[in-house]
N, C-alpha and C positions, 0 to 999 in steps of 0.2 A: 491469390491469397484468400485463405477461408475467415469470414468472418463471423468470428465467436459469438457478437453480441445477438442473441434473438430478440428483439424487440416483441415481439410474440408474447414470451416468457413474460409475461408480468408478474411482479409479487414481491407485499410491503419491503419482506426478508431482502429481496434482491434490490432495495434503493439504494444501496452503496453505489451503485453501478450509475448513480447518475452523478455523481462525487465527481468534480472534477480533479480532485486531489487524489482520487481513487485512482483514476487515469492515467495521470502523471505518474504514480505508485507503478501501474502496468508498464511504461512506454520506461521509465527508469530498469527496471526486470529486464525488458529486452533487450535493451542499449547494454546495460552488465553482460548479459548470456553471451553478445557478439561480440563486448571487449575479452573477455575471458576463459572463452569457449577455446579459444587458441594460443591458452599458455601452453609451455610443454610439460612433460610429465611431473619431473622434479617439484614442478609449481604446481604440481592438480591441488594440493591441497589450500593454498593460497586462494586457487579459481574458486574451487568447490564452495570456500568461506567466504566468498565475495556472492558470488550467486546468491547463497543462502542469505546473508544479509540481507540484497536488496528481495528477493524474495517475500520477507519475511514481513516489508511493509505495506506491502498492498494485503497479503490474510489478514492483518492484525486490524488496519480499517475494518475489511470486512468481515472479522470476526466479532469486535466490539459493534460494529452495526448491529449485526443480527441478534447480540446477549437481549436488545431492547430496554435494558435501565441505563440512563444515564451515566450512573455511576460506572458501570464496567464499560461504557463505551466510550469514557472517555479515559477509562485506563489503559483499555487498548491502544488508542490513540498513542499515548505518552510511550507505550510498549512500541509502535510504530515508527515513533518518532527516535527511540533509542536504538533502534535496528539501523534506523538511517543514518545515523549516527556514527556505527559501527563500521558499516559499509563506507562512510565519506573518510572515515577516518584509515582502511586499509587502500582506499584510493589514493589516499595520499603519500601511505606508503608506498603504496605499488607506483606511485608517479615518480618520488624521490630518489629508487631506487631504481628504474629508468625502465623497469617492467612493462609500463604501457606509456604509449607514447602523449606526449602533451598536447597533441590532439584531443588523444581518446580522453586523457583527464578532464581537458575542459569542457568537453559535449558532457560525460557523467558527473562533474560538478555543476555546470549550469542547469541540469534537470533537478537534478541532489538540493539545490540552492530554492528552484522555485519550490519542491515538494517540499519541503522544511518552512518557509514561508505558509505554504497551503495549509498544514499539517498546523502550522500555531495560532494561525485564524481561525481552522472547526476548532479548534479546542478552545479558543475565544468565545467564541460564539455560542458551542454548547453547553461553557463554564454560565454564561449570561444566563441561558434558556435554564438553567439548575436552579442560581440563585431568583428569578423572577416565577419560578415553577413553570412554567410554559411545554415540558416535557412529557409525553404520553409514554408510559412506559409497556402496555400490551399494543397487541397485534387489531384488538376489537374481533377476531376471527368466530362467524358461529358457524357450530360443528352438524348441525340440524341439515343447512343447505351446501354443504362443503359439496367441488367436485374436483375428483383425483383423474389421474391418469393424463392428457396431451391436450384438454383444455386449458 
């Protein structure tokens, strides 16, 4: 199995990546792809909107990450958290209706369950670092000594 993460790669932008709730975000994505990679056609659109759900929570961490104010990072968040939302909510369609099996619901709700958990603790915590100001909203980056390219 290849793995993605370059530890190499360093850069402020990429600190999501140490988010354990980011992770959970990724490892939820996968567990969906495998439940519902294997509807049948009739249902692609059902798969297709499940995917994209859980999808949608792990960008939107890491897209309010990288905005760097506060403010939009933790509305991404909230946008994270209604994706998940989305997704736990056609899970339980799709459990009800007997789509996937009670297995497979309960491995993607018990992920679903901790990342939601995860998901309202940053937004605890970042909400705290707002009202106490505690919050750096640049990069600090100078452009004088910047180097591009594979370092």
């Amino acid at each position: 199995m290849t793995d993605y993460s370059n530890q190499a790669r360093k850069n402020k932008s990429r600190g999501y990546q140490k988010l354990r709730v980011w992770d959970d975000a990724i490892e939820y994505y996968v567990q969906t792809c495998e439940v519902f990679r294997k509807f049948p056609y009739e249902l692609k659109r059902v798969a297709s909107q499940s995917i994209a759900s859980a999808d949608s929570v792990h960008r939107n961490i890491a897209e309010g990450y990288c905005r760097r104010s506060i403010r939009e990072y933790i509305q991404f968040l909230y946008i994270s958290l209604g994706s998940l939302g989305e997704s736990v909510s056609g899970l339980h369609a799709c459990g009800k209706s007997k789509q996937i099996s009670e297995e497979e619901f309960q491995q993607l709700d018990t992920i679903a369950y901790k990342l939601e958990n995860g998901l309202l603790k940053l937004i605890e915590s970042l909400e705290q670092k707002r009202e106490k100001g505690e919050w750096v909203d640049h990069l600090n980056v100078k452009e004088d000594g910047a180097i591009y390219g594979n370092e």
